[in-house]
Every structure is written in C-alpha cells, then in structure tokens.
C-alpha positions as CSV (number, residue, x, y, z in Angstrom):
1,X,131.1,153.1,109.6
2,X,134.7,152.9,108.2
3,X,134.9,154.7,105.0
4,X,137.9,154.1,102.9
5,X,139.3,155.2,99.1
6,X,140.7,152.3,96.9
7,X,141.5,152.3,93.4
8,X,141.1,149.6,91.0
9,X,143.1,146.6,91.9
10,X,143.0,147.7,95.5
11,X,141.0,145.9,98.0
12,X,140.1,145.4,101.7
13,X,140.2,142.4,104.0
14,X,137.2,141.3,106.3
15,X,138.4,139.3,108.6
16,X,140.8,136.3,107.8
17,X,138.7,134.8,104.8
18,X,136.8,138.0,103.0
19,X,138.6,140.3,100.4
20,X,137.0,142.9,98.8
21,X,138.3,144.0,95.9
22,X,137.7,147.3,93.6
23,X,137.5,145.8,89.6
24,X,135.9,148.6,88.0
25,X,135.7,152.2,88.7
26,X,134.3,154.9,86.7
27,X,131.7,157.9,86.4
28,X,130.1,156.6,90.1
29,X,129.9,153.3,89.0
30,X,131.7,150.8,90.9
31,X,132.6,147.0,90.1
32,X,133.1,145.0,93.6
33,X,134.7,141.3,93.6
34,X,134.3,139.5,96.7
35,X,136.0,136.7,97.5
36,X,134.5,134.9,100.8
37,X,134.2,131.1,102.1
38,X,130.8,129.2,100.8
39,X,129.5,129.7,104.5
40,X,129.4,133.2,104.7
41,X,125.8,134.3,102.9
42,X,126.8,137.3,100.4
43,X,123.8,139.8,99.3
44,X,122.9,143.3,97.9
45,X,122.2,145.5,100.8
46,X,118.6,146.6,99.2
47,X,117.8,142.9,99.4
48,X,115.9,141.5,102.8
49,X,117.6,139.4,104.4
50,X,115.1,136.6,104.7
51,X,115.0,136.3,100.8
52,X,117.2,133.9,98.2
53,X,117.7,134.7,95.2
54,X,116.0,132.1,92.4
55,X,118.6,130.0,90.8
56,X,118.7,130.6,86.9
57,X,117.1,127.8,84.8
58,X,119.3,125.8,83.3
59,X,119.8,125.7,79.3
60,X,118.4,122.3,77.2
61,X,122.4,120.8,77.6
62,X,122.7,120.9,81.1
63,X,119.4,119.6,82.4
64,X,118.7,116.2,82.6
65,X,119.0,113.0,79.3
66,X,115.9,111.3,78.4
67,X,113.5,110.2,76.1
C-alpha cells in the first residue's frame, strides 16, 4: 500500500486517465473527487463488488409526456 499526505487542492494520478483529488479536508473527514474515463467502474470500498448501485428516480419533469 502506498500511503501518501495531500492537502486540499492536491491530488494523485492513477495511471494516464485517473486523478484523485483531495476537495475537502477537516476533523478526519475527507472529500475525494475522482476524475476517471466512463469505463473504469468507480465504488466505495465497503461495497461488494458484484453490486450496482440503484439509479435515483427521476422527478415528475424529467420522466416521460403523456396523457
């Protein structure tokens, strides 16, 4: 494991296409940005790997016109 300090506004790159970037940092709470390609899958660690997320429902303006 590489373990690194960074302040806010500082960041790491992942191989070409990943940054990592600290927004947020205070009190042990951290605020990550990640910038990464559509491809590459992006998820908490705590989260099995198998398992998507559910999309959020959409609001009565974005779904669908009818009557």
């Amino acid at each position: 494991m590489l373990v690194l300090s960074r302040n806010v506004g500082q960041g790491v790159v992942i191989g070409a296409d990943v940054v990592v970037q600290v927004l947020k940092a205070r009190r042990g709470d951290v605020r990550l940005g990640i910038t990464a390609p559509a491809a590459v899958p992006i998820r908490r660690a705590e989260l099995p790997a198998g398992r998507r997320p559910e999309p959020a429902p959409l609001g009565p303006a974005a779904g669908p016109k009818g009557g």
